[in-house]
Predicted model as a PDB file, atoms N, CA, C, CB and O in Angstrom, pLDDT in the B-factor column:
MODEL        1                                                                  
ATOM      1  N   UNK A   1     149.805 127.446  67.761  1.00 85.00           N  
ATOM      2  CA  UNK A   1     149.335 127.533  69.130  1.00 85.00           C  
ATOM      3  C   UNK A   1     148.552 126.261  69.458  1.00 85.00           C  
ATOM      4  CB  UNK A   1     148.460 128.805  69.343  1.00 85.00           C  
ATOM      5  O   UNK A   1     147.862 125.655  68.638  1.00 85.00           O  
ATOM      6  N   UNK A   2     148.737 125.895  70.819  1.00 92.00           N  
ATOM      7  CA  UNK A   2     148.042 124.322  70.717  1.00 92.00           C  
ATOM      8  C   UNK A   2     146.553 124.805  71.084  1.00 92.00           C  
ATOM      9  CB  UNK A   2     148.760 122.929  72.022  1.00 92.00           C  
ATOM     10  O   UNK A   2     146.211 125.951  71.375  1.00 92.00           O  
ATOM     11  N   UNK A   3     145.901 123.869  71.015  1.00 95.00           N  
ATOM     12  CA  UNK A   3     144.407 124.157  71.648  1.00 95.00           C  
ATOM     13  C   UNK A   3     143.833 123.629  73.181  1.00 95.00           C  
ATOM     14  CB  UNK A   3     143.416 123.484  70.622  1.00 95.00           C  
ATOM     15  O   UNK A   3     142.712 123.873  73.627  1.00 95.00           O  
ATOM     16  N   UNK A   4     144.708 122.987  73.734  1.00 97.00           N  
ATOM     17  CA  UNK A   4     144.537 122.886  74.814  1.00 97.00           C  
ATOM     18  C   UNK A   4     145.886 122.546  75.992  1.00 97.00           C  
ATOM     19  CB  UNK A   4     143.566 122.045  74.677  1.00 97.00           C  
ATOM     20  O   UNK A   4     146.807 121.844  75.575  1.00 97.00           O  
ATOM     21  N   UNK A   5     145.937 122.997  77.236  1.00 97.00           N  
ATOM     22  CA  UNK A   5     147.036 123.273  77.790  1.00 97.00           C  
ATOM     23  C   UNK A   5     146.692 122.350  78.613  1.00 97.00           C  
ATOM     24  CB  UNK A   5     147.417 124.567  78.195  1.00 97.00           C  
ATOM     25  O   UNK A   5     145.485 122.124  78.707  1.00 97.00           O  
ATOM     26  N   UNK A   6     147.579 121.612  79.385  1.00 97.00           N  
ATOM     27  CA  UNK A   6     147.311 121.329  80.973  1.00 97.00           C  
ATOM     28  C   UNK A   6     148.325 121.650  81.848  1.00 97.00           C  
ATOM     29  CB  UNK A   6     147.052 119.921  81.285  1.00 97.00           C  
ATOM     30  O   UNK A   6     149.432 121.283  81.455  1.00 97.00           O  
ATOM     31  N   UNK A   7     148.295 122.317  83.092  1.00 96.00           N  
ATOM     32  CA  UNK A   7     148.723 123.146  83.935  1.00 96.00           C  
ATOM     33  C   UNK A   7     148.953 122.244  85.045  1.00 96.00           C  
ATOM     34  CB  UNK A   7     147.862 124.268  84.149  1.00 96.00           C  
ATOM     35  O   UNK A   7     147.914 121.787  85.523  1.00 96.00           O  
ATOM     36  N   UNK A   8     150.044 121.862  85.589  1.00 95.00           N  
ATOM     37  CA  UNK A   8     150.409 121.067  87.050  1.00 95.00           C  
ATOM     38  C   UNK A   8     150.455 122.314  88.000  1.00 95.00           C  
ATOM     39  CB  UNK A   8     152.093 120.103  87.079  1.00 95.00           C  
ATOM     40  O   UNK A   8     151.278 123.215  87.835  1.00 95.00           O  
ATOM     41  N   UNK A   9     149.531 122.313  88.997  1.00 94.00           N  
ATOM     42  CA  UNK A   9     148.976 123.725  89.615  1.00 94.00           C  
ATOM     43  C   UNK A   9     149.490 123.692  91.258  1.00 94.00           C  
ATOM     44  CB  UNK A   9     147.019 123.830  89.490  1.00 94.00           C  
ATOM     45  O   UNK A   9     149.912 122.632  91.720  1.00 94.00           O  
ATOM     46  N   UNK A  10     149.450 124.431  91.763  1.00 93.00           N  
ATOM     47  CA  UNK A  10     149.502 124.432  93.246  1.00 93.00           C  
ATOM     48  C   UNK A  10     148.874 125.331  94.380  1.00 93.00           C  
ATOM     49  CB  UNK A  10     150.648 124.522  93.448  1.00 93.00           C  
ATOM     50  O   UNK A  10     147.909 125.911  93.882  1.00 93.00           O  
ATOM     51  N   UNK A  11     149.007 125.624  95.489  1.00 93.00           N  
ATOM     52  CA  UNK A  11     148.523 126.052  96.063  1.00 93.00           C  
ATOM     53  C   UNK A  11     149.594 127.798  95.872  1.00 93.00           C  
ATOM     54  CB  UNK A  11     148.299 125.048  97.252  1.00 93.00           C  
ATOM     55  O   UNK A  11     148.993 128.871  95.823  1.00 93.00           O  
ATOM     56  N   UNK A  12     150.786 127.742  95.811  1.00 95.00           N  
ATOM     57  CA  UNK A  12     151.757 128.754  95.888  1.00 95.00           C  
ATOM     58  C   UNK A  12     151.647 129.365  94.086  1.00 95.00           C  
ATOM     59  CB  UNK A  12     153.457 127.984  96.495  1.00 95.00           C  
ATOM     60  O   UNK A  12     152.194 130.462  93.972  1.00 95.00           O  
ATOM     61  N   UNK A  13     151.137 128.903  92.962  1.00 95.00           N  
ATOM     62  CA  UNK A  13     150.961 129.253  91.926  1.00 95.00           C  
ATOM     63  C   UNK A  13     149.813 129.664  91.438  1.00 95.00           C  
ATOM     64  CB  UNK A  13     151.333 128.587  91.408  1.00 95.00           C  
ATOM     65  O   UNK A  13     149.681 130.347  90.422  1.00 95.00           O  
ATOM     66  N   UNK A  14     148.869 129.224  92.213  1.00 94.00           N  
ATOM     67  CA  UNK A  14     147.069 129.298  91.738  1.00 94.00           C  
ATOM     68  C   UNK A  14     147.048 130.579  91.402  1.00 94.00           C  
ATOM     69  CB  UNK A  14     145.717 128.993  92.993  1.00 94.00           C  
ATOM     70  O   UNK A  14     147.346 130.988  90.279  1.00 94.00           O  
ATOM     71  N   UNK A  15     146.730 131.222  92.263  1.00 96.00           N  
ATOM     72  CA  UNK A  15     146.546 132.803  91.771  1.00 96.00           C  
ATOM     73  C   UNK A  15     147.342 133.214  90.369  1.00 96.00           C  
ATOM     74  CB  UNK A  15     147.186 133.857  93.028  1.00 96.00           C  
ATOM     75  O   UNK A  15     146.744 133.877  89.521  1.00 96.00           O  
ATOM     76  N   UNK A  16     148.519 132.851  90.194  1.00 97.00           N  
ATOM     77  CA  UNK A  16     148.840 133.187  88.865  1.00 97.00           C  
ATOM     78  C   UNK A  16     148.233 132.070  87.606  1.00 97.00           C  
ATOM     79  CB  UNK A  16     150.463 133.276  88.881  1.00 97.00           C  
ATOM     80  O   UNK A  16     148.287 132.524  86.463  1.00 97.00           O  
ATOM     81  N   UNK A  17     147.869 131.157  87.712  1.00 96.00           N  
ATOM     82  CA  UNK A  17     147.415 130.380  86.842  1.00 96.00           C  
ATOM     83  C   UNK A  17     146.136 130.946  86.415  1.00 96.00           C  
ATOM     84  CB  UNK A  17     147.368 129.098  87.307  1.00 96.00           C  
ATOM     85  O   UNK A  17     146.001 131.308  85.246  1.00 96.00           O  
ATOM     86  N   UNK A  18     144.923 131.083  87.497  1.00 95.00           N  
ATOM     87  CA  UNK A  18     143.771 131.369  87.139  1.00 95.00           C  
ATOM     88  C   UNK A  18     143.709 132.961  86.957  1.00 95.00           C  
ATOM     89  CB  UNK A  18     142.849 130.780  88.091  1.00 95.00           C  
ATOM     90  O   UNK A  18     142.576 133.441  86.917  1.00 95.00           O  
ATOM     91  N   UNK A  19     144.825 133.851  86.841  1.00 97.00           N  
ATOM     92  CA  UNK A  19     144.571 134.871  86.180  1.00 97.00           C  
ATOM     93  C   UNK A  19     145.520 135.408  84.940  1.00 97.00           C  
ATOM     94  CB  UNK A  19     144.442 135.710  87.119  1.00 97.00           C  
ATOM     95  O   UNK A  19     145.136 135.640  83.794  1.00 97.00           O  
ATOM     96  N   UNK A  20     146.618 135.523  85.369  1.00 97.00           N  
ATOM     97  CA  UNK A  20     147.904 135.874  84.144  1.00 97.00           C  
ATOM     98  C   UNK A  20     147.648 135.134  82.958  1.00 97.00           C  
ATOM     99  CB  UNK A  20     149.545 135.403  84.591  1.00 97.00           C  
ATOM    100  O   UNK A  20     147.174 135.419  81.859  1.00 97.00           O  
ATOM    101  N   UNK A  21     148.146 133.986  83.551  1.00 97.00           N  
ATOM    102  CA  UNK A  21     148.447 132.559  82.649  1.00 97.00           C  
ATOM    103  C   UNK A  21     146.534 132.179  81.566  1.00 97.00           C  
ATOM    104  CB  UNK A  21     148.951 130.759  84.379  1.00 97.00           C  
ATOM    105  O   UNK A  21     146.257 131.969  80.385  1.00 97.00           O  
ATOM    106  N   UNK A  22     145.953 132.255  82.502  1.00 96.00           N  
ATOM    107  CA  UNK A  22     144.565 131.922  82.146  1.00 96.00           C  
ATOM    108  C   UNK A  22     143.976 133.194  80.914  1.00 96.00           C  
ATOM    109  CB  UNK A  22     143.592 131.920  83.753  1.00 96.00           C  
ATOM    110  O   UNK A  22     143.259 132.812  79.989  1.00 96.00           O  
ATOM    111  N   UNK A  23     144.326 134.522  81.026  1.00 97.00           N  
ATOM    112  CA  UNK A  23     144.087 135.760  80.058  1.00 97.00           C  
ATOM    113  C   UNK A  23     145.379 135.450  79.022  1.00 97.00           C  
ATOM    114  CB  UNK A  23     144.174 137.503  80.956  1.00 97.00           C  
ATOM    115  O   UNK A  23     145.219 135.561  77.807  1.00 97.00           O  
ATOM    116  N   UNK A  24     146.270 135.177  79.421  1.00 97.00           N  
ATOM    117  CA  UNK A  24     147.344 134.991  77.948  1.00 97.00           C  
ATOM    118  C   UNK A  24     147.018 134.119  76.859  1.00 97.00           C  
ATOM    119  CB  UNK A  24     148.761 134.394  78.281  1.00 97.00           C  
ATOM    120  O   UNK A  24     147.165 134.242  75.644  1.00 97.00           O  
ATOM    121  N   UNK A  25     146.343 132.834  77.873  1.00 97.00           N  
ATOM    122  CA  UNK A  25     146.507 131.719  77.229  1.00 97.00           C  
ATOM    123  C   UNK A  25     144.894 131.879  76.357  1.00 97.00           C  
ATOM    124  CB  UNK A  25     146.846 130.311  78.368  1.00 97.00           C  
ATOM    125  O   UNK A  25     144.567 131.053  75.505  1.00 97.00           O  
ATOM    126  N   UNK A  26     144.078 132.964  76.707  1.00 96.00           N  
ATOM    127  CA  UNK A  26     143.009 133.024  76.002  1.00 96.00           C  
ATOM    128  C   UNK A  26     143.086 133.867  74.871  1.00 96.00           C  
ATOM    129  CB  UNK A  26     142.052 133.338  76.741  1.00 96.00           C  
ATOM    130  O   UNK A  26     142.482 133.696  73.812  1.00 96.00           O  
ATOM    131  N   UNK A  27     143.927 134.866  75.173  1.00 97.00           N  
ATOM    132  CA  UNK A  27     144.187 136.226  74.208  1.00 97.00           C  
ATOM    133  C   UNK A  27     144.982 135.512  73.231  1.00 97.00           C  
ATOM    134  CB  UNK A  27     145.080 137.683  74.927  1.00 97.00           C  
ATOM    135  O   UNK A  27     144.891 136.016  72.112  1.00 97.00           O  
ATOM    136  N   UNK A  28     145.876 134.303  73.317  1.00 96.00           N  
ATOM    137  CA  UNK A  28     146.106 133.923  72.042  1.00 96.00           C  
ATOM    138  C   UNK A  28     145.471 132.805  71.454  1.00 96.00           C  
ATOM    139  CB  UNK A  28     147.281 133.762  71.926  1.00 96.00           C  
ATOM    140  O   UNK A  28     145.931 132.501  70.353  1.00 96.00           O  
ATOM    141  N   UNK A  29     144.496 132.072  71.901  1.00 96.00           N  
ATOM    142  CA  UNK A  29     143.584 131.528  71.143  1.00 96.00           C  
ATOM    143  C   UNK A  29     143.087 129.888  71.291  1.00 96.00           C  
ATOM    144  CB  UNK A  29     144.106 131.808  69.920  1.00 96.00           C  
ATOM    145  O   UNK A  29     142.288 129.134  70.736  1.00 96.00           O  
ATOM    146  N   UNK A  30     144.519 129.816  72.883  1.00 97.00           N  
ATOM    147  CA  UNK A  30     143.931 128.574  73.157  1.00 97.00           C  
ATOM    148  C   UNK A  30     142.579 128.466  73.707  1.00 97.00           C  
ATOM    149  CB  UNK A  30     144.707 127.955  73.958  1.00 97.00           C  
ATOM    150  O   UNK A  30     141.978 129.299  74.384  1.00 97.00           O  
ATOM    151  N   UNK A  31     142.104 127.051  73.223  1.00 97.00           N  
ATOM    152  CA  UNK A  31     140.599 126.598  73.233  1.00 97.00           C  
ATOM    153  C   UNK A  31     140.620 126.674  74.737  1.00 97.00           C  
ATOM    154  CB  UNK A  31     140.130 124.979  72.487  1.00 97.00           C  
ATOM    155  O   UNK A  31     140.371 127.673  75.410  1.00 97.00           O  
ATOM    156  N   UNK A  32     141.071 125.049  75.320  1.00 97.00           N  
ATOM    157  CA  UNK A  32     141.028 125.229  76.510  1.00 97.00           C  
ATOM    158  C   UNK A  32     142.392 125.278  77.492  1.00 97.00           C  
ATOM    159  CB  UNK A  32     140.196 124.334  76.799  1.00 97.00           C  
ATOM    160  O   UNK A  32     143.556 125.372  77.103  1.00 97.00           O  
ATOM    161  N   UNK A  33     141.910 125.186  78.888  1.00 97.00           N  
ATOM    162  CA  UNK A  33     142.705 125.255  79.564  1.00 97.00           C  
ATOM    163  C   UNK A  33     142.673 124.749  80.593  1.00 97.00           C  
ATOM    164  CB  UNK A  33     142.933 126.056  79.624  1.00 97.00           C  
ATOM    165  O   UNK A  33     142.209 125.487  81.462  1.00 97.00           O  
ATOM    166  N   UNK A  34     143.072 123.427  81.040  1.00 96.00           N  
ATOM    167  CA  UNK A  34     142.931 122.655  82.377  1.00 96.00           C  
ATOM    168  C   UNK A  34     143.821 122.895  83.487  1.00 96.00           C  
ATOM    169  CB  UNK A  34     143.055 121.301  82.156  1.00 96.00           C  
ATOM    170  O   UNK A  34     144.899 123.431  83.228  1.00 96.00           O  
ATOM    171  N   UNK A  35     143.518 122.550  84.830  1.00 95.00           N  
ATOM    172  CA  UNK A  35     144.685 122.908  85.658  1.00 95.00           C  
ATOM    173  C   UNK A  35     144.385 121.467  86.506  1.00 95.00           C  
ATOM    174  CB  UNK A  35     144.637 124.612  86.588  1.00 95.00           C  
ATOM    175  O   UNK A  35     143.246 121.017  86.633  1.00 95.00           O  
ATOM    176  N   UNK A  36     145.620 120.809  87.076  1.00 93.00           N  
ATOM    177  CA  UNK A  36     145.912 119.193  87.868  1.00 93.00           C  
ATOM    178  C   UNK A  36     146.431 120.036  88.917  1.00 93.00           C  
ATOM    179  CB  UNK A  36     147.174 117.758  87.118  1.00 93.00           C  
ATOM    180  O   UNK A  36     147.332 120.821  88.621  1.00 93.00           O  
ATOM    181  N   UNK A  37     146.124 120.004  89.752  1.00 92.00           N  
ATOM    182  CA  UNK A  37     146.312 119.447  91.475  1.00 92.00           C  
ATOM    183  C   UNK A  37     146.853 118.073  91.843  1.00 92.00           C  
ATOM    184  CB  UNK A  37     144.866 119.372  92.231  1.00 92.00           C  
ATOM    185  O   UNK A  37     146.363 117.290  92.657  1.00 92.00           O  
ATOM    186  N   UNK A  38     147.773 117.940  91.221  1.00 89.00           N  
ATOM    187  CA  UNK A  38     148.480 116.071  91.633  1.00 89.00           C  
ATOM    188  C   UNK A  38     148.081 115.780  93.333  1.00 89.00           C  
ATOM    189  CB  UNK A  38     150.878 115.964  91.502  1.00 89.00           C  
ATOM    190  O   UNK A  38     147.498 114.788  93.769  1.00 89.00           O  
ATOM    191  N   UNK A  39     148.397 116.518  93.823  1.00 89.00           N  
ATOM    192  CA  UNK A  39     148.027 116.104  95.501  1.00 89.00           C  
ATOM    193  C   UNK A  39     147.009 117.025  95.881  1.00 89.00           C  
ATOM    194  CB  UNK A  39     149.359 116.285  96.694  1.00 89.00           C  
ATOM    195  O   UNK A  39     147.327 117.599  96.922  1.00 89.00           O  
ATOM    196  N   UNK A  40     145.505 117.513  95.267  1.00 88.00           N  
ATOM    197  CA  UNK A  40     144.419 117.606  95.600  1.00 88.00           C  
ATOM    198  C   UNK A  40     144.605 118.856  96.555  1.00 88.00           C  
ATOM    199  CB  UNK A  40     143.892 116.343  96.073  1.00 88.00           C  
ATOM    200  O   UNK A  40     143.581 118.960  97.231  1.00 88.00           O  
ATOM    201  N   UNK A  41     145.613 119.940  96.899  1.00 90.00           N  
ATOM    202  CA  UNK A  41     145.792 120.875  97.981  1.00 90.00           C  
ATOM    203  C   UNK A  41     144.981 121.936  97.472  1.00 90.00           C  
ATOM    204  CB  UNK A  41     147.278 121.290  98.317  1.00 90.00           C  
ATOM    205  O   UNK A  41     144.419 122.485  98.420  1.00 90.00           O  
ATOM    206  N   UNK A  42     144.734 122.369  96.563  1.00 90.00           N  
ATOM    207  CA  UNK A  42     143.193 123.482  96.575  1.00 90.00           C  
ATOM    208  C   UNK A  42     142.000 122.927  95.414  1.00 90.00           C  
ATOM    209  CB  UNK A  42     143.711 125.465  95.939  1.00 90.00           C  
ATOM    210  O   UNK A  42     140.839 123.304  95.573  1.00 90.00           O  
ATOM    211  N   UNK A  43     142.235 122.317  94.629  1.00 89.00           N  
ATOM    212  CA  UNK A  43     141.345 121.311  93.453  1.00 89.00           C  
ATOM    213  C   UNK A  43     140.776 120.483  94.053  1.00 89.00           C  
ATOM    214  CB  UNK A  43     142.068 120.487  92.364  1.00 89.00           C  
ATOM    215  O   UNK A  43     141.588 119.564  94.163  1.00 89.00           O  
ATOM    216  N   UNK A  44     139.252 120.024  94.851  1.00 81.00           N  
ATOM    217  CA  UNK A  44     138.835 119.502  95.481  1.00 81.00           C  
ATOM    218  C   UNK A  44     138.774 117.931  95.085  1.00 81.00           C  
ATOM    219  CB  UNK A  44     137.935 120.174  95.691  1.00 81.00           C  
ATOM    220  O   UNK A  44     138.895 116.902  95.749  1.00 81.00           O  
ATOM    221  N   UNK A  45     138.539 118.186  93.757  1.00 72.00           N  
ATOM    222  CA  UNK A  45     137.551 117.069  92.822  1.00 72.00           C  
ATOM    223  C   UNK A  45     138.942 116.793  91.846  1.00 72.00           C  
ATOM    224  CB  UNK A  45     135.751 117.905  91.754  1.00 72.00           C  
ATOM    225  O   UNK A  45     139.415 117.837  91.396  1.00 72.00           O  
ATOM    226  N   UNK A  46     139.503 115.811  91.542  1.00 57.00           N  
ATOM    227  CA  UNK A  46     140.724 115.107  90.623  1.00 57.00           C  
ATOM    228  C   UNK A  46     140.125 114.727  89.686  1.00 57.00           C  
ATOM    229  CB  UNK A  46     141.560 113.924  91.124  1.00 57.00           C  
ATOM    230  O   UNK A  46     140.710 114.143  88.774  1.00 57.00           O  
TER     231      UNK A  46                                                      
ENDMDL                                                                          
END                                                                             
């Protein structure tokens, strides 16, 4: 399992990232978990 993920995120996916994806990816043991906003549409700060 890796220890850290990074997530190319969006406005039409968020909700599943910061909950599904975000409890799976903890329940198996990844450390962390980042999420990119390439074009900044709900991630304020890049």
């Amino acid at each position: 399992m890796p220890s850290v993920i990074f997530e190319v995120t969006s406005p039409s996916t968020k909700k599943n990232d910061l909950t599904t994806k975000r409890d799976l990816y903890k329940q198996l043991g990844v450390q962390e978990y980042w999420l990119f906003d390439p074009k900044a549409e709900w991630i304020p700060e890049q």
